[in-house]
ROSE-4610 file (N, C-alpha, C; in Angstrom, 1 decimal, always signed):
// ROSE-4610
residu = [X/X/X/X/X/X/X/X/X/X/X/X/X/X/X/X/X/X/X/X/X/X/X/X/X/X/X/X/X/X/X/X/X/X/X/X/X/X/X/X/X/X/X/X/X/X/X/X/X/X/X/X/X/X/X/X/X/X/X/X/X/X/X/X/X/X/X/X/X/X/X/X/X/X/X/X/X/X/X/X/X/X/X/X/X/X/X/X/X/X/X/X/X/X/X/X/X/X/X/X/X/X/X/X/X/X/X/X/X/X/X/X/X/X/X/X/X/X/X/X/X/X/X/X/X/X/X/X/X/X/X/X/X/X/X/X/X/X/X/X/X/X/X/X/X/X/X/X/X/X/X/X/X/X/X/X/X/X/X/X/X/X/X/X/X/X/X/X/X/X/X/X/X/X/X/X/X/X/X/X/X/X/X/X/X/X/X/X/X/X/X/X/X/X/X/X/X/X/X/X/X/X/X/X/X/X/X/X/X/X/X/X/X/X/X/X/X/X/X/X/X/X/X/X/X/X/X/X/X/X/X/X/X/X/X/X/X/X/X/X/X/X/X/X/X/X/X/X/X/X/X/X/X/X/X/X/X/X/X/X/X/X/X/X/X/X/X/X/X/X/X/X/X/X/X/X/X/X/X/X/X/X/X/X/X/X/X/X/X/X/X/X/X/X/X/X/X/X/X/X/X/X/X/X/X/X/X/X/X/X/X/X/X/X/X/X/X/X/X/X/X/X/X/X/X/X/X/X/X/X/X/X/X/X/X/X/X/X/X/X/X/X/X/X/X/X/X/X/X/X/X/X/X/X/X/X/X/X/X/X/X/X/X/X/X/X/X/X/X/X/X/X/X/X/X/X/X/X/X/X/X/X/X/X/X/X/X/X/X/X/X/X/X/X/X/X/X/X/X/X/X/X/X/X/X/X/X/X/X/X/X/X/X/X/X/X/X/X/X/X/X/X/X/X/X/X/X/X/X/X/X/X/X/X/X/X/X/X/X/X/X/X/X/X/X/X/X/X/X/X/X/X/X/X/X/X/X/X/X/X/X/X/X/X/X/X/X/X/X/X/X/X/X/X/X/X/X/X/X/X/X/X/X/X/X/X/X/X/X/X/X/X/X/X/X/X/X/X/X/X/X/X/X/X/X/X/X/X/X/X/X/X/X/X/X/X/X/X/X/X/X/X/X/X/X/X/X/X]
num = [1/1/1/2/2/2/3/3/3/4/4/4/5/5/5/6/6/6/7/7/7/8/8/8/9/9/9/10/10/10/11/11/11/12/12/12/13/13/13/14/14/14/15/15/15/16/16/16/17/17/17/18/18/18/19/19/19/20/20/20/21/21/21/22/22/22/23/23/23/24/24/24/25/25/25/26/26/26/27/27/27/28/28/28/29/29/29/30/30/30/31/31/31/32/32/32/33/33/33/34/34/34/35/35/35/36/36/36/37/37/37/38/38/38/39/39/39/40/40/40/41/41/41/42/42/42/43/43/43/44/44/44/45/45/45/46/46/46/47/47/47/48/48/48/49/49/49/50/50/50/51/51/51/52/52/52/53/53/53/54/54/54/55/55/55/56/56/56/57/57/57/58/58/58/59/59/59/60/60/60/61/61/61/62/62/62/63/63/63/64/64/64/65/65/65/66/66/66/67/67/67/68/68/68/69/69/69/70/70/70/71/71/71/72/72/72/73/73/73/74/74/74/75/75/75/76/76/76/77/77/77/78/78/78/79/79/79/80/80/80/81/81/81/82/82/82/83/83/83/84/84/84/85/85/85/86/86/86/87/87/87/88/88/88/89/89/89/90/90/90/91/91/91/92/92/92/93/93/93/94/94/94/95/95/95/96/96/96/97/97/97/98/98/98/99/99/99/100/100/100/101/101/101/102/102/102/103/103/103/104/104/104/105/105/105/106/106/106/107/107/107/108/108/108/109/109/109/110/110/110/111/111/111/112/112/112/113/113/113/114/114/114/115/115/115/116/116/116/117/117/117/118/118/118/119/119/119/120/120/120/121/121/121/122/122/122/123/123/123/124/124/124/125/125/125/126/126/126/127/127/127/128/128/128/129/129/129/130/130/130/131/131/131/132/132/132/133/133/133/134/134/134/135/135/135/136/136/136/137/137/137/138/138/138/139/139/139/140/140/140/141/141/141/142/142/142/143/143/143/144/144/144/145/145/145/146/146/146/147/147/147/148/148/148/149/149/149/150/150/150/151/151/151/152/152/152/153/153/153/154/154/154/155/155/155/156/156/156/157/157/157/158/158/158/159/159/159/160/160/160/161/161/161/162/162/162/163/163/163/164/164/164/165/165/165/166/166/166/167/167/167/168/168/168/169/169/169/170/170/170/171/171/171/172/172/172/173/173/173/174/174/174/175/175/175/176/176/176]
x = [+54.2/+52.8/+52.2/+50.7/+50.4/+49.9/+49.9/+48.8/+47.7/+46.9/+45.5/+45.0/+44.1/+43.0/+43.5/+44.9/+45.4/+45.8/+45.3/+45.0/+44.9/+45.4/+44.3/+43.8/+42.4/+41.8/+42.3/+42.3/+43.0/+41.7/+40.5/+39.6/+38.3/+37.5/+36.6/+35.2/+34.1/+32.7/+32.6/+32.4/+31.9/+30.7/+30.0/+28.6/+28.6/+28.3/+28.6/+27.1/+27.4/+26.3/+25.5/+26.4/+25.6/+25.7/+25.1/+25.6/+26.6/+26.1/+27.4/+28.3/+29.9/+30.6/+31.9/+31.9/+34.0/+34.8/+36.0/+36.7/+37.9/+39.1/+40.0/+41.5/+42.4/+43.5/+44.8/+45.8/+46.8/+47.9/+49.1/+50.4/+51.7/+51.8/+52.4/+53.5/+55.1/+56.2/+56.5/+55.9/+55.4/+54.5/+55.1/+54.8/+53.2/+52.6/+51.3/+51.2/+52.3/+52.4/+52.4/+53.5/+53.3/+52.6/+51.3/+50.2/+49.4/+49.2/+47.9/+48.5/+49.4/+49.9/+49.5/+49.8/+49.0/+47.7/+46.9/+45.2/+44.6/+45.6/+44.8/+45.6/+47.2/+47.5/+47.4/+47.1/+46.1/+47.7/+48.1/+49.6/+49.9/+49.6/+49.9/+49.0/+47.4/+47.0/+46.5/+47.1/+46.9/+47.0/+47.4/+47.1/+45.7/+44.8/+43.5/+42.6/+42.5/+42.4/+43.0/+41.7/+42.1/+41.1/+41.1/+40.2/+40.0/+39.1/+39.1/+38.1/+38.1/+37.7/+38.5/+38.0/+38.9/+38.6/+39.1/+38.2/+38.3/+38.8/+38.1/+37.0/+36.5/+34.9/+34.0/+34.3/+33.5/+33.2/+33.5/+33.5/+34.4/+34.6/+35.4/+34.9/+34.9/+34.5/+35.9/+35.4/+36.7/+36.6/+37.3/+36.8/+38.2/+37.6/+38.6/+39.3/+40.0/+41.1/+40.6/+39.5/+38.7/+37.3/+37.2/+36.4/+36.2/+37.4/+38.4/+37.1/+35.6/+34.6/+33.4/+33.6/+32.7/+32.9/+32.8/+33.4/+32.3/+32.4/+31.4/+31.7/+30.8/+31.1/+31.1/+32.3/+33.2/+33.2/+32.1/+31.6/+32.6/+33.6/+34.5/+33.8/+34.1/+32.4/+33.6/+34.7/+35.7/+37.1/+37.8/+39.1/+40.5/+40.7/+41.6/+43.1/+43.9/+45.4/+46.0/+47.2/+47.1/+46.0/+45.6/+44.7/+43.3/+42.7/+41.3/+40.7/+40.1/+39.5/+37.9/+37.2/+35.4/+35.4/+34.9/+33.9/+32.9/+32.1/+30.6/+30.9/+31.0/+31.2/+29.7/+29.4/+27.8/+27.8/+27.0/+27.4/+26.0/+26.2/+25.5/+23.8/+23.4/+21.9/+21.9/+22.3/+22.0/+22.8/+23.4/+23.6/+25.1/+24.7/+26.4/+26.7/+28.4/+29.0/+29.8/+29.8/+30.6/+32.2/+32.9/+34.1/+34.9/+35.5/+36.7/+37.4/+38.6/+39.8/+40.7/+41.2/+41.8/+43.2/+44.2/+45.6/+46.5/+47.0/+47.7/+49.1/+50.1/+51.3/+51.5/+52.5/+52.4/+52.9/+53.1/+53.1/+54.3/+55.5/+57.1/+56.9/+56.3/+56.4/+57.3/+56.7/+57.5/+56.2/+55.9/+54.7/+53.8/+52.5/+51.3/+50.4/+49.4/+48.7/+47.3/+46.6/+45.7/+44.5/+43.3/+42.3/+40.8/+40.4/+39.3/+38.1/+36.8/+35.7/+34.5/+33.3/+32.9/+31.2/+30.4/+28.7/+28.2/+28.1/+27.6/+26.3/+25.5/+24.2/+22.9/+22.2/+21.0/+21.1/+22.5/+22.9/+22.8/+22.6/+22.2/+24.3/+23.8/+25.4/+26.4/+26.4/+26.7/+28.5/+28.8/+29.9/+30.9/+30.3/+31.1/+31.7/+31.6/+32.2/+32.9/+32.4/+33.1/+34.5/+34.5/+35.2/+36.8/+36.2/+37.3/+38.0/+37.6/+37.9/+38.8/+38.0/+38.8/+40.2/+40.4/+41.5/+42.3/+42.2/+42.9/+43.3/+43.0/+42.9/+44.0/+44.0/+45.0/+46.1/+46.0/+47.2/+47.8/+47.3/+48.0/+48.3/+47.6/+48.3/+49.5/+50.0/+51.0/+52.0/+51.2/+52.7/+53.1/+52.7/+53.1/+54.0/+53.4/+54.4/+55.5/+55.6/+57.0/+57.8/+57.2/+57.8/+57.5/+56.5/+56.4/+55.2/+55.5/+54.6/+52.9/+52.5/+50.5/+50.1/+50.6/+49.6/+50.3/+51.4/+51.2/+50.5/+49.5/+48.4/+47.0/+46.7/+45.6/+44.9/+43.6/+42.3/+41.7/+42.7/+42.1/+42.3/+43.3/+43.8/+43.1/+41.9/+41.0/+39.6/+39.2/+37.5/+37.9/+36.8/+35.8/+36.9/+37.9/+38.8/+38.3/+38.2/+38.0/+36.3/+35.6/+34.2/+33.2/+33.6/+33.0/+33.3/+34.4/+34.9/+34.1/+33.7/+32.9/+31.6/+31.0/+29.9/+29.2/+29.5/+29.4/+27.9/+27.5/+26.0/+25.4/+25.7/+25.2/+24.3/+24.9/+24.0/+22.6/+22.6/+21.6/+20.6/+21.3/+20.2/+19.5/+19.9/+19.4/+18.7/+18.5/+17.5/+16.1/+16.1/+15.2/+14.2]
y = [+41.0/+41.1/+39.8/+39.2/+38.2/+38.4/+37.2/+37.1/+37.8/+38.3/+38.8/+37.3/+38.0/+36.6/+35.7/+35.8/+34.7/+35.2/+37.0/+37.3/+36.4/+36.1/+35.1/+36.1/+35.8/+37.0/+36.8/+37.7/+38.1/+38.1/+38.5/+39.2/+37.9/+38.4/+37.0/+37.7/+37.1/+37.7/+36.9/+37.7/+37.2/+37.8/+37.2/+37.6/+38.3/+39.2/+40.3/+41.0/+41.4/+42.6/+43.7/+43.8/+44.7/+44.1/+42.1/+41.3/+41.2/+40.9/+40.4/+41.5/+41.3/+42.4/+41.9/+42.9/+42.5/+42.7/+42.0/+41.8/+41.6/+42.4/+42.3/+42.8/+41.6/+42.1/+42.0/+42.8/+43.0/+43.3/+42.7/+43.3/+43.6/+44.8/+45.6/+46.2/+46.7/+46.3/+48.0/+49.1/+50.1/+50.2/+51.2/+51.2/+51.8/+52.1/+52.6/+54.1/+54.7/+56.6/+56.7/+55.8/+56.0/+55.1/+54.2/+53.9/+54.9/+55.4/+56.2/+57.6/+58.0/+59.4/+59.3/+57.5/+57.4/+57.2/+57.4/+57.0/+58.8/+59.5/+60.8/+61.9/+62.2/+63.3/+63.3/+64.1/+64.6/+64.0/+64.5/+64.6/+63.1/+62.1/+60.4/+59.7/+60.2/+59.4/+58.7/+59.5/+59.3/+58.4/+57.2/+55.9/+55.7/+56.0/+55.7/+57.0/+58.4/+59.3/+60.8/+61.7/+62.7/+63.8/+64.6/+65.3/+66.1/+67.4/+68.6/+68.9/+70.1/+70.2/+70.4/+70.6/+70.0/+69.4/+68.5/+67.2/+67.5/+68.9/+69.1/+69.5/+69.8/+70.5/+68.7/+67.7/+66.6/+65.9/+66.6/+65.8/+66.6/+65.6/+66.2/+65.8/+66.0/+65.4/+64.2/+63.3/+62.3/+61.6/+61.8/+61.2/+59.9/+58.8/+57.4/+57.7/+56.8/+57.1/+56.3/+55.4/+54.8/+55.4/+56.4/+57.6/+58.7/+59.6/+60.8/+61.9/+61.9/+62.5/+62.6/+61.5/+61.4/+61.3/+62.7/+63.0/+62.2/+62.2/+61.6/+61.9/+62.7/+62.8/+62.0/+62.6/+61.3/+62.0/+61.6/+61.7/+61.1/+62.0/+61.3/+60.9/+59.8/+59.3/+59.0/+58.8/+58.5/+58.5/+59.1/+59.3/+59.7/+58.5/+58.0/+57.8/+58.7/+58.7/+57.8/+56.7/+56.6/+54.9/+54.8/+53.4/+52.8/+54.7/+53.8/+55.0/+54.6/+55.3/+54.8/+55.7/+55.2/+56.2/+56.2/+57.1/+56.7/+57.6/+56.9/+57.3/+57.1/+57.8/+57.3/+58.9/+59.1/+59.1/+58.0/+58.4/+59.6/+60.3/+61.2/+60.5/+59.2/+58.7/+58.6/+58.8/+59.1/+57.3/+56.9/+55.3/+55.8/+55.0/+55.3/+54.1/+54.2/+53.4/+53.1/+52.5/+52.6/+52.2/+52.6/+51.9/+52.2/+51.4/+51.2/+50.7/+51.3/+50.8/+50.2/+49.8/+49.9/+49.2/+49.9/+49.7/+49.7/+48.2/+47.9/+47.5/+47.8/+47.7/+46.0/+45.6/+44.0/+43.2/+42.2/+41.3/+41.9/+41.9/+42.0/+43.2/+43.7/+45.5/+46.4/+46.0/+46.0/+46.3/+47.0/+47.1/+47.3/+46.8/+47.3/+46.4/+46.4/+45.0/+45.6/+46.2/+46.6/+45.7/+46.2/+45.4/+46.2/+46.1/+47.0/+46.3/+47.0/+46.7/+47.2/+46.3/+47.1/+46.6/+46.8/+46.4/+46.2/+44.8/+44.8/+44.3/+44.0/+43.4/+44.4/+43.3/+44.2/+44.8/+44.4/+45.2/+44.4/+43.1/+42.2/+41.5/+41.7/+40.9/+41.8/+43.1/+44.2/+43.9/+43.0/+42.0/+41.7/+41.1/+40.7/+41.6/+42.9/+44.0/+44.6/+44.4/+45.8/+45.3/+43.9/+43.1/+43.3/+42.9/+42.6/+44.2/+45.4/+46.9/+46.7/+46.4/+46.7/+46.0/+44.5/+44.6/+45.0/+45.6/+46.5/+47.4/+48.3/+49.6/+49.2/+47.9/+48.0/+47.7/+46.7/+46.4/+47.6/+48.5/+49.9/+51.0/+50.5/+51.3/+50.3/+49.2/+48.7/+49.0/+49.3/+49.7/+51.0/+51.7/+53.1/+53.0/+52.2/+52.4/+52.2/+51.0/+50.3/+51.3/+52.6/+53.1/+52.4/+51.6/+50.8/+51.4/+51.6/+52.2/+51.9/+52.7/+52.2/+51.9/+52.1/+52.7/+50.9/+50.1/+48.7/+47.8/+48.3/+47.5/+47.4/+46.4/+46.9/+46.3/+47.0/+46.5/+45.1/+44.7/+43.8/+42.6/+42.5/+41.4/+40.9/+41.9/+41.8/+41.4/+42.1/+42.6/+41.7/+41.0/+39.7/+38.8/+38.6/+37.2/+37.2/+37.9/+37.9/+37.9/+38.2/+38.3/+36.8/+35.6/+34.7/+34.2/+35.0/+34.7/+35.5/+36.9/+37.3/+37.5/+36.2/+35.9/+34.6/+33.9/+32.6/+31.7/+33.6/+32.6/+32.8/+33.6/+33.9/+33.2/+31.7/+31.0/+30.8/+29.9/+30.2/+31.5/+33.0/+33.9/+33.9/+33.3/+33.4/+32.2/+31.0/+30.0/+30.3/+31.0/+31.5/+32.6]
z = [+6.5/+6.5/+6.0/+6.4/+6.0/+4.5/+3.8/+2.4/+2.5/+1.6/+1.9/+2.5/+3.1/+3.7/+4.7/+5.0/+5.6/+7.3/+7.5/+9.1/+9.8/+10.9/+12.2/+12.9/+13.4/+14.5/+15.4/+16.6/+17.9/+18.9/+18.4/+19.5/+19.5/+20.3/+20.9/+20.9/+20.6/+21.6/+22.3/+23.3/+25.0/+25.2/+26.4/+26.7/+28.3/+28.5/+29.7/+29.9/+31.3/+31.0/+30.5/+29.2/+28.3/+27.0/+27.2/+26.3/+25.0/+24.5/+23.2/+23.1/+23.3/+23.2/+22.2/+21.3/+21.0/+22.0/+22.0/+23.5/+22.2/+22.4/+21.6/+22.4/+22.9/+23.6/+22.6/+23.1/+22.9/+24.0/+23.8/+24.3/+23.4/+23.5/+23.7/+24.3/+23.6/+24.2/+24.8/+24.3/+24.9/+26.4/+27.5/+28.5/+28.6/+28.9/+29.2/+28.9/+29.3/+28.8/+27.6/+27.0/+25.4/+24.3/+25.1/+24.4/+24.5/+26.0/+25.8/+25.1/+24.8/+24.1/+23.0/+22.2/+20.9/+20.6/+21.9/+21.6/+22.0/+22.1/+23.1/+22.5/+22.0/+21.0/+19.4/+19.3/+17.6/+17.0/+16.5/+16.2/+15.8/+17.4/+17.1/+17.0/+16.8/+16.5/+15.3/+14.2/+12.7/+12.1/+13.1/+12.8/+12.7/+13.3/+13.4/+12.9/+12.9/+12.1/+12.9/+12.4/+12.6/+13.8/+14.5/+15.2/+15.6/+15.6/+15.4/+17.1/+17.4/+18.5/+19.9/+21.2/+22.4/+23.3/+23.4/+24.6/+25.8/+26.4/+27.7/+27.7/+26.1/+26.4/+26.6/+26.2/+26.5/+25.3/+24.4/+22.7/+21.8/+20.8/+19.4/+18.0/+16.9/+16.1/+15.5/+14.9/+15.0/+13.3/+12.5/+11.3/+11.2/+10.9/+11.2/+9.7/+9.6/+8.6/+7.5/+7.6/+6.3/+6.1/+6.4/+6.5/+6.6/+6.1/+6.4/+6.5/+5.0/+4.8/+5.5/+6.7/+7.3/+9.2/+9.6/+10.9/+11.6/+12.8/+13.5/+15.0/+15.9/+17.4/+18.0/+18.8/+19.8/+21.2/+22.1/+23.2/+24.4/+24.7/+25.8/+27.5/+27.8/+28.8/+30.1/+29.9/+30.9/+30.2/+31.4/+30.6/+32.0/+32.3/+33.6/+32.4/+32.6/+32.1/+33.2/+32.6/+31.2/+31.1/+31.6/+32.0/+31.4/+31.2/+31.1/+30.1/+28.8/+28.1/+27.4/+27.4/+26.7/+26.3/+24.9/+24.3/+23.9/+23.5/+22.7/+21.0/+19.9/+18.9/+18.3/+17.6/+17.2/+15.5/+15.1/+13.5/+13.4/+11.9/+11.8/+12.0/+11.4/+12.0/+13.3/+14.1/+15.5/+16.4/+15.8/+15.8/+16.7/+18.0/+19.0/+19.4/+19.3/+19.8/+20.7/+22.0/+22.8/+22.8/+23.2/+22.9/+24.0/+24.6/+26.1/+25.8/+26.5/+26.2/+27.5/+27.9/+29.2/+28.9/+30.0/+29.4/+30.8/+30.9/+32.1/+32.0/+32.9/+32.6/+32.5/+32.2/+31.5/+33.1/+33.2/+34.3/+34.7/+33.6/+33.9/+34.6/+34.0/+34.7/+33.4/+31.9/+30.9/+29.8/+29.1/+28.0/+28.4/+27.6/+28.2/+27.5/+28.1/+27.8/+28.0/+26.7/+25.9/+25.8/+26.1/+26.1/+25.7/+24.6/+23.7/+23.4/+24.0/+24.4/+23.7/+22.9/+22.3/+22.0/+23.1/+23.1/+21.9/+21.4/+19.8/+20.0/+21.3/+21.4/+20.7/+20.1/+19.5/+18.0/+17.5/+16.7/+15.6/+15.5/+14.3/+14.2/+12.8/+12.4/+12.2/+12.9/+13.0/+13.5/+14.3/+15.0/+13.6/+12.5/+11.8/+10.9/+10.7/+9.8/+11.0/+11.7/+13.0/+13.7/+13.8/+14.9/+14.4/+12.5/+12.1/+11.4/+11.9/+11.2/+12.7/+14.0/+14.9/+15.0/+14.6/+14.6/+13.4/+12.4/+11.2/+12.4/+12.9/+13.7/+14.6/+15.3/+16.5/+16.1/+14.9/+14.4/+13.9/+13.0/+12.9/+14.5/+15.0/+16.5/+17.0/+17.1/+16.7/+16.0/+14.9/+13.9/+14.1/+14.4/+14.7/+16.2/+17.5/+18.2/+17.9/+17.1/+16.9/+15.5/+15.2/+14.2/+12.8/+12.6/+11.4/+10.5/+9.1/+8.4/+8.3/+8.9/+8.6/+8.0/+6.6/+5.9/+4.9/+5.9/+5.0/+6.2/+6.6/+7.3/+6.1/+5.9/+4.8/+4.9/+4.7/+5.1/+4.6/+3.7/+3.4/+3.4/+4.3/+5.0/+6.3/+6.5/+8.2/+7.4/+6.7/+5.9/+4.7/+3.8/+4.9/+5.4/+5.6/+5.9/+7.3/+8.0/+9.6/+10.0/+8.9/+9.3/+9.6/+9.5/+10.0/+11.3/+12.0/+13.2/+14.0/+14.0/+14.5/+14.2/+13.3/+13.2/+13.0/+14.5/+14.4/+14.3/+15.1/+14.6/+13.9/+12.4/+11.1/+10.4/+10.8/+10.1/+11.0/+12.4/+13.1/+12.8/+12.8/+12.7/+11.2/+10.0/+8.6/+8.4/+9.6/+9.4/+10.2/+11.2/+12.1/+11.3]
């Protein structure tokens, strides 16, 4: 594991049609069945938290694993096995988030080659706490595929070390 602070980021903002977005890939030595088994059964996903409910009714409540107290509905908006996942997750101020996932088998025809999506426009500097939770989060869905303990992924190796990467124009917005 790295030093505290000494993470490199993985993910990028790009500008798209529903402007500024996190864009964060990964590959993956796991085929596509058994990434999406760990983004979709309760059981594996406890790398990332926990979720009560049943998502053929169209939502569940989902409480993340750095917020075990604070559930929050998770609005399933598309859900193509094992390829393509979006939810909307609603914190309790009414504040939603979109989030897509999409998961393609690797060139070789060998792992899976993960790619996570996430509309930060409008949202202020909202990019630079979020960007870098998101990669904490994948890197622990990594470690769990590979059988490797979660819980030595630590937050604090991403939060702040990673937060000026996803907030480049921080300074621009605090001279304006």
């Amino acid at each position: 594991m790295p030093e505290h602070g000494t993470r490199e980021p993985t993910g990028t903002l790009v500008d798209g049609p529903e402007g500024r977005t996190i864009q964060i890939q990964r590959t993956l030595s796991q085929p596509p069945e058994d990434v999406w088994a760990y983004l979709t059964d309760p059981e594996l996903l406890r790398w990332f938290g926990t979720y009560t409910g049943d998502p053929a009714s169209g939502s569940v409540q989902l409480a993340m694993v750095e917020a075990p107290d604070r559930p929050e509905t998770c609005v399933i908006e598309a859900c193509e096995r094992p390829s393509r996942l979006e939810v909307t997750l609603t914190e309790p101020s009414g504040a939603g988030w979109l989030l897509r996932l999409s998961l393609d088998a690797g060139e070789a025809g060998d792992g899976t080659d993960l790619v996570f999506r996430q509309p930060v426009a409008g949202s202020g500097s909202m990019a630079g706490d979020v960007g870098p939770g998101w990669e904490y989060y994948l890197d622990r869905l990594a470690a769990a595929l590979e059988g490797e303990d979660v819980e030595a992924v630590d937050f604090a190796d991403y939060h702040p070390a990673l937060r000026e990467h996803y907030t480049p124009d921080a300074a621009a917005d605090t001279e304006s």
